[in-house]
C-alpha positions as CSV (number, residue, x, y, z in Angstrom):
1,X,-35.9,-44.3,16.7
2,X,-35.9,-40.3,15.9
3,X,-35.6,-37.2,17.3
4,X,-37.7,-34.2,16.8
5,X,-37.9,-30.8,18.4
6,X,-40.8,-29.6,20.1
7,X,-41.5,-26.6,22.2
8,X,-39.8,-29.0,25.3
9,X,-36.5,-29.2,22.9
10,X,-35.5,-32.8,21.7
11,X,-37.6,-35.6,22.1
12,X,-37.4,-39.1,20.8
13,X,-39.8,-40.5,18.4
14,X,-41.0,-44.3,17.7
15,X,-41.1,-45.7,14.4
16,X,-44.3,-47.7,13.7
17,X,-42.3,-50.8,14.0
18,X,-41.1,-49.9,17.1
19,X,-44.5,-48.7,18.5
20,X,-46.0,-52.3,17.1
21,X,-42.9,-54.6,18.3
22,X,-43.3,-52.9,22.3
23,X,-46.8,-53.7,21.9
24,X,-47.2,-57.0,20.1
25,X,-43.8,-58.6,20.1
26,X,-44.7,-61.7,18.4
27,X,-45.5,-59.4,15.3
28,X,-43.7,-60.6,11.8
29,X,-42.2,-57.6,9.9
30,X,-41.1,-57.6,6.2
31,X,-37.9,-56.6,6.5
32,X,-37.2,-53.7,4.3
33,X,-40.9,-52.5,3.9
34,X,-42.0,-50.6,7.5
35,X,-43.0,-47.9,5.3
36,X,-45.3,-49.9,3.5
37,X,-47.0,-50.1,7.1
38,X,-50.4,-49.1,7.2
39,X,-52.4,-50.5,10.1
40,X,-52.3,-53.8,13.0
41,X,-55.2,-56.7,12.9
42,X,-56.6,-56.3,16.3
43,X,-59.8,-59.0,16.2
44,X,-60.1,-62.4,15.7
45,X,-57.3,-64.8,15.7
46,X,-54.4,-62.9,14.1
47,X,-54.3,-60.2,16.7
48,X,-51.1,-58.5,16.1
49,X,-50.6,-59.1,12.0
50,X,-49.1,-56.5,10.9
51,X,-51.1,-55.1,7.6
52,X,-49.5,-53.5,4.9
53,X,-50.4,-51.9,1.8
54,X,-50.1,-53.5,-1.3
55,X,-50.0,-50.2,-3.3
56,X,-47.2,-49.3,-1.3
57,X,-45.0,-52.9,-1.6
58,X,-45.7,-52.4,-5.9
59,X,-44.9,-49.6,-5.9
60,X,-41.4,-50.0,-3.8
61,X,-41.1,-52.8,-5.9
62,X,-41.3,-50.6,-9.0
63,X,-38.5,-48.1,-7.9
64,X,-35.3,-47.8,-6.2
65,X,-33.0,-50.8,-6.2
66,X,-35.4,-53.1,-7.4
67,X,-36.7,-51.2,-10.2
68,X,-39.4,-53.7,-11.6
69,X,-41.8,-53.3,-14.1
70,X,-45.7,-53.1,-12.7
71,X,-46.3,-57.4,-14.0
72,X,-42.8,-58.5,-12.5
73,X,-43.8,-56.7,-9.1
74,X,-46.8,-58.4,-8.6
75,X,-45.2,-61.6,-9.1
76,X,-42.4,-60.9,-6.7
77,X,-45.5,-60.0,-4.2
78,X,-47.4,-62.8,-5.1
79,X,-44.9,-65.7,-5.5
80,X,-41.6,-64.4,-3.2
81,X,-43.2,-61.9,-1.0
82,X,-46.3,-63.8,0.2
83,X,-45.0,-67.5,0.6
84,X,-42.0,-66.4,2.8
85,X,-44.2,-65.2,5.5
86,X,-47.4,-67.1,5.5
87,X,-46.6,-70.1,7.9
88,X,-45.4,-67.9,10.0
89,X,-47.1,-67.4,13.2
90,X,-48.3,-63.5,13.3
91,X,-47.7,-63.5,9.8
92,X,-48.0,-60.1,8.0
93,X,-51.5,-59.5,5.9
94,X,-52.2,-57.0,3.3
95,X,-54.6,-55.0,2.5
């Protein structure tokens, strides 16, 4: 949670995940990647996925700490990433 100012003085602001978790608190996060983040499934069965951008989890990939190269990001996406959440109830989908 954050704090901004606004004309009423300091007021505390929710993070997406923390909008999404008081709302759908089943939801599966990836832990590490909230600002990858881009939108919640709200029809059909997976009501409550969380949906993230794949641009954005490469591209984390390809910087900071892990500092991959573009082919080894996609296969930590494809064959790390994806299999640790998919049997999970809720679990995250990308888009």
């Amino acid at each position: 949670m954050g704090m901004i100012i606004t004309p009423n003085g300091l007021e505390e602001v929710l993070s997406k995940r923390e909008q999404i978790e008081m709302q759908f608190p089943n939801a599966t996060f990836i832990e590490d990647f909230d600002h990858c983040i881009i939108d919640i499934k709200m029809d059909g069965r997976a009501i409550g996925s969380v949906v993230y951008s794949v641009n954005k989890i490469i591209a984390t990939l390809m910087s900071g700490e892990h500092n991959l190269c573009e082919s080894d990001a996609y296969d930590y996406f494809d064959y790390l990433l994806i299999p640790q959440y998919s049997d999970l109830p809720f679990n995250p989908k990308y888009r």
